[in-house]
C-alpha positions in Angstrom: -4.3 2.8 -5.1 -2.1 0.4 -5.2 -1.8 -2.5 -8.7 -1.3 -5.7 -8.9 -0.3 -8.0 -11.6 -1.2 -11.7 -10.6 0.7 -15.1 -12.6 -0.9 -18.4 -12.5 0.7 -21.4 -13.1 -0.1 -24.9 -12.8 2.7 -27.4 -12.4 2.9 -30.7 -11.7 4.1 -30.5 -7.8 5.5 -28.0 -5.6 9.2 -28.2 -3.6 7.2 -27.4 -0.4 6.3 -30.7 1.9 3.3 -31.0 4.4 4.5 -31.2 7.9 1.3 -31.2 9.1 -1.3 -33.4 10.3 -3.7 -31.7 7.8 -4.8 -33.9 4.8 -5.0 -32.4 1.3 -5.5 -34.0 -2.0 -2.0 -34.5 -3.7 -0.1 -33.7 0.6 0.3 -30.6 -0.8 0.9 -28.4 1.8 -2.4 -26.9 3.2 -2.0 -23.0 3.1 -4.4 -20.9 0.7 -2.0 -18.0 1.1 1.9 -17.9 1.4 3.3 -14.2 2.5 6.8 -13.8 0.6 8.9 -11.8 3.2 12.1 -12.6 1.2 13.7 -9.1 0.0 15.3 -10.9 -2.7 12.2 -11.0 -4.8 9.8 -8.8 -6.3 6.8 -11.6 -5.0 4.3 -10.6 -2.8 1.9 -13.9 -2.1 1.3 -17.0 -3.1 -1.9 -18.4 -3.3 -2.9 -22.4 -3.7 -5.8 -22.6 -5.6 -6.5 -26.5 -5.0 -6.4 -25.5 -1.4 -9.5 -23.0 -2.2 -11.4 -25.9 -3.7 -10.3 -29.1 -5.3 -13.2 -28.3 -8.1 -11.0 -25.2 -9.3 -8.4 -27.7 -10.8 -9.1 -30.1 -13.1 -6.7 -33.1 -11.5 -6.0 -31.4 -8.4 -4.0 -35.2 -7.3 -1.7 -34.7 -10.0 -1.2 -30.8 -10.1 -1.6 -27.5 -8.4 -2.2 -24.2 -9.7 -0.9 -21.3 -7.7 -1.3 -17.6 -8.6 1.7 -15.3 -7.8 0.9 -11.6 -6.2 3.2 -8.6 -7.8 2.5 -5.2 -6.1 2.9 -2.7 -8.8 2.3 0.6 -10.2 0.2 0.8 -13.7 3.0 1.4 -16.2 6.3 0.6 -14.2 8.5 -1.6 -15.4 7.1 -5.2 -13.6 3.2 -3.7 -15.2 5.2 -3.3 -18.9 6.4 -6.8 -18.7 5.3 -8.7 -21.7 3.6 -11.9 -20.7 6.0 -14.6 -21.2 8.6 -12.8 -19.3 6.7 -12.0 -16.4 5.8 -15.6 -16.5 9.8 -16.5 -16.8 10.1 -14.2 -13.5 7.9 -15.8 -11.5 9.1 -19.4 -12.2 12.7 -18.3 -11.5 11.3 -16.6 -8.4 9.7 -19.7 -7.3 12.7 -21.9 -8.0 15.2 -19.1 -6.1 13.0 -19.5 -2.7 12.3 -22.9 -3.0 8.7 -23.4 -3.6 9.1 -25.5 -7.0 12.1 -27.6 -7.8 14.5 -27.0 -11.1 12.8 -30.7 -12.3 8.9 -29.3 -11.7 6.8 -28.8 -15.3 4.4 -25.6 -15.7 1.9 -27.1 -17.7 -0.1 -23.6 -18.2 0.4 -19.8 -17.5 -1.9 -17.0 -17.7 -1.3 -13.0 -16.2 -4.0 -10.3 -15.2 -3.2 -6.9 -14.4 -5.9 -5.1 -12.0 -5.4 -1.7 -12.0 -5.9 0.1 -8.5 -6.8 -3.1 -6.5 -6.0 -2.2 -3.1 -6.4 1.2 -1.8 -3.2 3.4 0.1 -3.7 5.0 3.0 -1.7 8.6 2.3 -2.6 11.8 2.5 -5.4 13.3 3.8 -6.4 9.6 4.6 -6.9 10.5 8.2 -9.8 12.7 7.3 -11.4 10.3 5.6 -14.4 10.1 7.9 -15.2 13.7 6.3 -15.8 12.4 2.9 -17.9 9.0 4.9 -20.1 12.4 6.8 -20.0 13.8 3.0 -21.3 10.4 1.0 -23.8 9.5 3.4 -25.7 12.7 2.4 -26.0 10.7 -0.9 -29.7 8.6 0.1 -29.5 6.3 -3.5 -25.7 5.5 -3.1 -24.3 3.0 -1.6 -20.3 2.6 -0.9 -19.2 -1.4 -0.3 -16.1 -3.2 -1.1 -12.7 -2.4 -1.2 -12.8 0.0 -3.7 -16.2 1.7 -2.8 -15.3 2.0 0.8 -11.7 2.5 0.3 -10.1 0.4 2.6 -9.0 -3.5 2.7 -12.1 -5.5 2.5 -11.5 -9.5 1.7 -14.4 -11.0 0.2 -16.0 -11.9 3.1 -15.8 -8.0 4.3 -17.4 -6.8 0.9 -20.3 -9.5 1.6 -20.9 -8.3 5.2 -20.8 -4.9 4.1 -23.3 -5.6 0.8 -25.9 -7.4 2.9 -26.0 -4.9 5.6 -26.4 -2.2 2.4 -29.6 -4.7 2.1 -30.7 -4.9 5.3 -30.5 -0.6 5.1 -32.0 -0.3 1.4 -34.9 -3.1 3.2 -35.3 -0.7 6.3 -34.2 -3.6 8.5 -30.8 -1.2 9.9 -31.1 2.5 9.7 -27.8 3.9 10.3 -25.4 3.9 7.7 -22.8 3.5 9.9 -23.2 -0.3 10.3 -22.1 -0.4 6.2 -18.8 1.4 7.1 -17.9 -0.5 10.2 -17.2 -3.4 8.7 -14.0 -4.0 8.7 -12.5 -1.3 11.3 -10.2 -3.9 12.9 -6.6 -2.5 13.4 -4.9 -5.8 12.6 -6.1 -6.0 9.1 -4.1 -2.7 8.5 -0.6 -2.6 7.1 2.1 -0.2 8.5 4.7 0.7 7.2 7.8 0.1 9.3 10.7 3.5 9.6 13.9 2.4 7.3 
């Protein structure tokens, strides 16, 4: 598995301009999720959380809170970070590519860690439709979500796959198969590219 270690901050405005035609309260821009491709920080994703729902901020016209995405290890150095200085990270990381200005205020913080949130594909990975053959021998367990099933499941991937558990445990479906093919699309994947 793979950690994570996720910073939320609410400030008072973000560097970034909408250029788009899209309308969003504040013009912030409209994006629920910015992929960090620069090398020069430890960042993985942003995420907008006014851009989720305005309700999940309490004057989403006058501020935004945004959670940072760190891709860890449980107990490396970023996961031993105390708070405040994982907090002082991500601001300076924020500042360096540009997405808050040196002026903006962070009027609150707040860290989780989540220990083995997304699961690596390593291994014997490639055999992993023996263990599927091997836990569907199990007729009182079900396997859903990202965890359960072992692979990248959003949200609305663990729902699919918990209601068709339903439809199963209902007699509605039959096959377990239609749990585990949620979520088989390639281009949800991530490779890793050669050096």
């Amino acid at each position: 598995f793979r950690d994570f270690v996720t910073v939320g901050l609410l400030v008072d405005k973000l560097k970034l301009v909408n250029k788009t035609k899209i309308k969003t309260l504040g013009d912030i821009v409209p994006d629920c999720w910015i992929y960090v491709q620069d090398t020069g920080v430890k960042l993985g994703r942003i995420q907008i959380f006014n851009n989720w729902s305005p309700y999940m901020v309490k004057n989403p016209d006058e501020t935004v809170w945004i959670g940072l995405e760190y891709f860890c290890t449980e107990g490396d150095e970023f996961w031993n970070m105390s708070e405040s200085d994982t907090v002082t990270q991500a601001i300076s990381e924020l500042k360096k590519i540009g997405v808050i200005a040196e002026d903006t205020k962070v009027l609150d913080s707040h860290r989780e860690k989540i220990k083995k949130a997304y699961p690596a594909y390593f291994d014997t990975y490639n055999e992993f439709d023996k263990l599927q053959t091997y836990l569907n021998e199990f007729e009182n367990i079900y396997f859903v979500g990202r965890n359960g099933q072992h692979r990248y499941n959003n949200m609305d991937h663990s729902t699919l796959a918990a209601m068709k558990t339903v439809d199963l445990i209902l007699g509605e479906i039959s096959d377990r198969k239609e749990i585990w093919s949620v979520n088989t699309e390639s281009d949800y994947q991530e490779e890793k590219k050669a050096a």
